[in-house]
N, C-alpha and C positions, 0 to 999 in steps of 0.2 A: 780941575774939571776935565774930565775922559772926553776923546773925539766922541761926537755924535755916530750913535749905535741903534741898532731896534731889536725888540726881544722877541726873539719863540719863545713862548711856553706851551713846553708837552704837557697832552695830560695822559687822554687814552690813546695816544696816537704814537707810540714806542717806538717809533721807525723814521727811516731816512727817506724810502720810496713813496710814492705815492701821499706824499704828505704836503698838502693846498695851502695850508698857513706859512710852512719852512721854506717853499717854494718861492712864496709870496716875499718873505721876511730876505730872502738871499738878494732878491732884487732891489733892496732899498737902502742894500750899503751893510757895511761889517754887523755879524751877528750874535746879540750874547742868549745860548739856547739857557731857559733854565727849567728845574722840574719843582714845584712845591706840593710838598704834602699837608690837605686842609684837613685836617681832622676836626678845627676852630669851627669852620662851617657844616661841616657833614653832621653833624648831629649823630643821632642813631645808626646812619648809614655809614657810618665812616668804616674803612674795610676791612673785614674781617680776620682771620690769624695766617688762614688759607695763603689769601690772597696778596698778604703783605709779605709771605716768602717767596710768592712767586713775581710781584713787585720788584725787592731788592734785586733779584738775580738781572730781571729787566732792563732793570735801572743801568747796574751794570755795563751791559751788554751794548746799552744805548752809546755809555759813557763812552767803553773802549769805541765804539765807532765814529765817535764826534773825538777821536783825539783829548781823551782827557778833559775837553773843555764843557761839560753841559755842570753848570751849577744850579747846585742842591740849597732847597729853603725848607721850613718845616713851620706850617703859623697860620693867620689869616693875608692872603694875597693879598689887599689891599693896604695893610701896613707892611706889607714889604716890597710893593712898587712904589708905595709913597717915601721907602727911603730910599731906595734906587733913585728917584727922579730928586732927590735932594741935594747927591751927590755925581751924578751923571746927566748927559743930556739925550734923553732918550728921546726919538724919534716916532715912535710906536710898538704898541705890543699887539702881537698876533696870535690866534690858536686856533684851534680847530675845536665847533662845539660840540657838548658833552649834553646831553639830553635827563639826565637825573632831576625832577622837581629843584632839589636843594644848588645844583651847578645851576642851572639857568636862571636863578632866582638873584646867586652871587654872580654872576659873570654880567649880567641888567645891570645890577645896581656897581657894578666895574666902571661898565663905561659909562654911566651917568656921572659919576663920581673923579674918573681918573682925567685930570686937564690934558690930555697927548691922544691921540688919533690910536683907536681899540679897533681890531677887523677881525671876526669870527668866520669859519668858512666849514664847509661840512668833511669832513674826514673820516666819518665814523659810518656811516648808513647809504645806501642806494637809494634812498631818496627820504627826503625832508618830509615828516611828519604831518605839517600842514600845507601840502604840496596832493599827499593820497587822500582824498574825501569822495564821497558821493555825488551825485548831483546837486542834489541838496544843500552841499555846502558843510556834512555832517560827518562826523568818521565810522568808518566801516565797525561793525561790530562780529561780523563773519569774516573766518579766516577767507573763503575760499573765494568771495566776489572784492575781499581786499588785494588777494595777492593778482588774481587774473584781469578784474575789471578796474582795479587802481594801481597796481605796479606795473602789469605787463603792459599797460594800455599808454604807462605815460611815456615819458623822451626814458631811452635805456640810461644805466648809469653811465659817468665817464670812464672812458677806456685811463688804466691807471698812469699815472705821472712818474718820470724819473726821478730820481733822487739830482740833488742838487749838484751842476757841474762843477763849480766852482760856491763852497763856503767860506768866507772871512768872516773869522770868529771878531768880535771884541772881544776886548781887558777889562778888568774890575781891579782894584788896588790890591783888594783880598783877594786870596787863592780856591780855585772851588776847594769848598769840602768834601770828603769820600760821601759815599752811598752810604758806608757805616753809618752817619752820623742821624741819620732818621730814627737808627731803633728798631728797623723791620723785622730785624728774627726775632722771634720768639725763643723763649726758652724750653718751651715746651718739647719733647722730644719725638713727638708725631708732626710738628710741626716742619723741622727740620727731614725726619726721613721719609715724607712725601716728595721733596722734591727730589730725590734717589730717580723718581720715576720718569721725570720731565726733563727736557732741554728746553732751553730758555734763551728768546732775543730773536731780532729779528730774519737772520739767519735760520735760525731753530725753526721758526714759522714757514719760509723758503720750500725747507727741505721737506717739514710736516707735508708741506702741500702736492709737494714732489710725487711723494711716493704716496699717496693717498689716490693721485690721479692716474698712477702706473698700475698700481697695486691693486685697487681697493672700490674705486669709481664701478667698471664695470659690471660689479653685484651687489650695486650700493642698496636698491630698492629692498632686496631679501635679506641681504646679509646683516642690514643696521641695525636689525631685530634682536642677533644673537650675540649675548655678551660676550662668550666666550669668542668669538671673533674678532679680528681687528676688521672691522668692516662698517667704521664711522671714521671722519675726516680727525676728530681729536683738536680742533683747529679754534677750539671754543675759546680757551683761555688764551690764547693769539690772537684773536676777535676783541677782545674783551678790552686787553690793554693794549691795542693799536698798533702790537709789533705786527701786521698784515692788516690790511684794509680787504672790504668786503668786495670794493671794486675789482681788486689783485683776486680775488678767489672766483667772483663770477666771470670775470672774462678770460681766465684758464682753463674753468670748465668748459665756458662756450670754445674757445678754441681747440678747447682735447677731442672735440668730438659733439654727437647728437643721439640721444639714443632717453628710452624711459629713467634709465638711471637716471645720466645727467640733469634730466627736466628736475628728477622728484629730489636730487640733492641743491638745484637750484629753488627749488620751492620751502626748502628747508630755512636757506636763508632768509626766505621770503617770511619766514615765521618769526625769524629775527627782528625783521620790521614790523611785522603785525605786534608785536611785542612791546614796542617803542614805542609804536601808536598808543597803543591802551595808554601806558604810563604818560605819553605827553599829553593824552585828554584829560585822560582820569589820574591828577598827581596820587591820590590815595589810595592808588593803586595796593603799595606794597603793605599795607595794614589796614586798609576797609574792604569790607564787600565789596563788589561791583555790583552784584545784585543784591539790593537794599532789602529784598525778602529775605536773606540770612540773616540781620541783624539779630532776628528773633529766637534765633538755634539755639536752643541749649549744650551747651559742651561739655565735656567730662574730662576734665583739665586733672591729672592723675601724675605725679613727676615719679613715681614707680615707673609705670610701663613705659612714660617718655626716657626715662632714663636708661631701660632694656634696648628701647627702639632707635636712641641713638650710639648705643653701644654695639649695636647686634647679636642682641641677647634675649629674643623676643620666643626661641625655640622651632620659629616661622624659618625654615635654612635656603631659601631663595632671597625673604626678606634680609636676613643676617647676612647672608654674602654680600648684596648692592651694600647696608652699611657698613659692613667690614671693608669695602673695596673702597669704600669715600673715607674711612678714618684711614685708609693706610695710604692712598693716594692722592688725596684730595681732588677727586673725582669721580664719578657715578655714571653709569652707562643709562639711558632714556628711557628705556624698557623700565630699567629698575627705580627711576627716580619716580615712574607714575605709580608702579608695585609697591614700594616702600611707602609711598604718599599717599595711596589709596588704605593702605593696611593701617596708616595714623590717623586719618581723620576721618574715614567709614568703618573701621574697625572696629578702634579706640576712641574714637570719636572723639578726638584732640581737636582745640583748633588749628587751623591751615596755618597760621601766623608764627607758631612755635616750631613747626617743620622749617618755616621760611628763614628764621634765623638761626637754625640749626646749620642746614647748606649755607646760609650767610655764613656764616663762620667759619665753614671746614672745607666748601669748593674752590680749588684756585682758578674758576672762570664764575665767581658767582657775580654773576651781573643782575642789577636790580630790577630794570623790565624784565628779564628772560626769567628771572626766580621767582619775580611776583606775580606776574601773570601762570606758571606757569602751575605754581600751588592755586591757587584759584581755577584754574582749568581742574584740577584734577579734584579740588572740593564741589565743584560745581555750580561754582557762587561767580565765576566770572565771565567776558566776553568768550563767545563760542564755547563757551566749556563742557566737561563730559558732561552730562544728563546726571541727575544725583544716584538713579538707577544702575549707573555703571561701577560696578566695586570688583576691582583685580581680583582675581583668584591667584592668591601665590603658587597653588600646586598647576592648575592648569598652566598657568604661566612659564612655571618651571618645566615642566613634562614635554610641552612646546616650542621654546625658546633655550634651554639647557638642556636639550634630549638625552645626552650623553652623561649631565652632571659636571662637566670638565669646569664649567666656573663656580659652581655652587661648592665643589669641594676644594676647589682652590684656596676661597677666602674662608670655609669651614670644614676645616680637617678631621676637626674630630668625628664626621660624616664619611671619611672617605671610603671606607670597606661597605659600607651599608650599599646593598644592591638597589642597582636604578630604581625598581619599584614601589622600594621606600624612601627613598631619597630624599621626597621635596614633604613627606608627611611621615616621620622617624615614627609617634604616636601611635600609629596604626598596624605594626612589624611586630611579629609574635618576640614574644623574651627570648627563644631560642636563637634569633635570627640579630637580635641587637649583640646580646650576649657575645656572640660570632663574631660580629663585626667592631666588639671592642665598645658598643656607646651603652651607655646607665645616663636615662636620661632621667635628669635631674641633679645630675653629678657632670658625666662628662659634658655632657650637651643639656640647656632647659628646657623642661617642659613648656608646649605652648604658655601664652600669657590670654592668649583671648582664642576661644572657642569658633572658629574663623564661621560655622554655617549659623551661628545662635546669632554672634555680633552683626554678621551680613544684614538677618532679618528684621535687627533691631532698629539697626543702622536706614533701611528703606523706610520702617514705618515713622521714626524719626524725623527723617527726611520729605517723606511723601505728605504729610501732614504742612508742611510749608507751600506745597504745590496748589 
């Protein structure tokens, strides 16, 4: 039988700094960190291809900074604390909670279950879910008197935590196993060359943050608009798996300075949390309505154009670029993830749910409050969501926000010579002037899939008929 030890377990909390469970767990005597992958309990939600190569590398990164010693499990946590504690004398296990319906549901039925002292602590959010309510005792269903009359109104977040001065690891009799041993790459080979684009670990988050507030902060309000810019923090998928806490990002803003930007990129986060709310009120968030008057929509579930529109091949080349930029990088700039999402389910008139699980699968920050609230926002079916009235224009969009074209021919080349005018609508450009530029569309480039002014109006009376 091993000295008496207590456990960390990471989950979305990928870091040494600012981390309330680790902190906690160094004070109680030698430490054995471990990380497990539930996919026993995730169910449907378990993480997508995306998000398990940006995982691994994580993992990783965590590893080399704990000194080799963070040990790797793959199964259901409770059969694998129940052998720990068979062969060890465990003192406690600690983490920081995780807010997903299905983590909260197993992490309850943890400590009811597990006979040794379980402490959960928040790590993840600026404030606890059932902490921002109404008077009423109700949760906010408006972004705007959530974030100003329940976040800004309550005690600020905690100023962020050092990392731990002093960690003594414990021993196990077995040797950690590598990272390898989960399985997380894919074999896929989009899978593998998205991460070309990222740096990954807690470090990597550090530095993101760095230069986002040297660089990028002071034109944050205008700039986030434009894809073609680096002029958003990128800080999403460092969010997501806990290599940076949110606490470390808003009080680097506040300290960098005061100004409109700042406010509206700390309101940003605040959407973060408006996001986590929905999903902690409403678990069925990421597969039902929120507004129970869509149940009755008829959809036109089509795996042709779904299959165009997740390839980026829909002949829409604003649309094409946002998915050509998520299949090659596994990630999508905000502008385009409402344009793409607007274009599938008021265009095409997909359901919301089949987008949802597309980015489930292909974003290395797809986080399940921020995804599912966030296609609900954009179908019109959820809290504060657009008006069903609202449907992107991909060419205004483009003409707008791409003025130049520099991103839209980035991720679709076979558009590059085509002059600005035609750019965001090729269909429209006399034969002499495509010809010119090298595109036959329906060969080099496709023809649209859907008739963007006929589907708009189908798509309102559709729509307006639920109203």
């Amino acid at each position: 039988m091993s000295n008496p030890f207590v456990i960390h377990w990471f989950r979305q909390d990928l870091r040494l700094h600012d981390n309330p469970a680790l902190i906690h767990a160094t004070a109680q005597g030698p430490v054995l960190p471990i990380y497990i992958l539930d996919d026993y309990n995730a169910g449907p939600h378990k993480m997508g291809s995306a998000s398990r190569q940006w995982l691994h590398h994580s993992l990783r990164a965590l590893n080399k900074s704990l000194g080799g010693k963070l040990h790797i499990f793959k199964g259901d946590p409770f059969l694998i604390f129940e052998q720990l504690l068979e062969t060890n004398t465990i003192k406690g296990i600690f983490w920081n909670r995780c807010y997903e319906p299905w983590r909260m549901t197993r992490d309850a039925s943890l400590k009811d279950q597990l006979p040794i002292e379980t402490i959960s602590f928040n790590g993840s959010l600026l404030w606890e879910p059932w902490q921002v309510l109404k008077g009423d005792g109700t949760p906010y269903k408006v972004f705007t008197p959530f974030y100003r009359n329940g976040c800004l109104s309550s005690e600020p977040p905690h100023t962020p935590l050092p990392s731990p001065q002093t960690l003594e690891f414990a021993s196990l009799e077995q040797s950690p196993q590598p990272v390898e041993s989960l399985g997380l790459l894919s074999p896929k080979p989009w899978s593998s060359a998205i991460m070309k684009h990222w740096h990954v670990g807690e470090q990597a988050s550090k530095d993101k943050l760095d230069q986002f507030l040297e660089a990028e902060l002071s034109q944050y309000k205008t700039s986030r608009d434009y894809p073609a810019k680096l002029g958003t923090s990128l800080l999403s998928p460092h969010l997501h798996f806990g290599e940076i806490s949110p606490n470390q990002v808003w009080w680097a803003v506040r300290q960098h300075g005061s100004s409109e930007d700042h406010e509206h990129f700390l309101s940003e986060l605040g959407w973060r949390e408006f996001s986590n709310s929905q999903l902690f009120h409403t678990p069925t968030l990421p597969s039902k309505n929120y507004q129970k008057k869509f149940d009755a929509f008829q959809w036109s579930e089509d795996a042709k154009t779904l299959h165009c529109w997740q390839k980026g091949q829909t002949g829409i080349p604003l649309v094409d670029a946002g998915m050509r930029q998520l299949w090659q990088t596994g990630f999508m700039h905000n502008r385009l993830r409402m344009v793409t999402g607007s274009l599938l389910v008021k265009n095409l008139l997909q359901p919301w749910q089949t987008g949802e699980r597309w980015f489930w699968d292909t974003l290395v920050d797809a986080d399940l409050a921020n995804n599912s609230a966030g296609w609900q926002w954009i179908a019109g079916c959820g809290a504060d969501a657009a008006p069903y009235f609202r449907i992107f224009n991909p060419l205004t969009q483009g003409t707008k926000f791409d003025p130049e074209g520099t991103f839209t021919r980035t991720y679709v080349p076979e558009l590059a010579n085509l002059p600005n005018k035609y750019l965001f609508n090729p269909w429209t450009a006399p034969e002499a002037v495509l010809s010119e530029s090298g595109v036959h569309l329906g060969k080099t480039y496709p023809k649209p899939i859907v008739d963007l002014q006929i589907s708009r109006q189908k798509a309102l009376e559709a729509f307006q008929a639920l109203a």
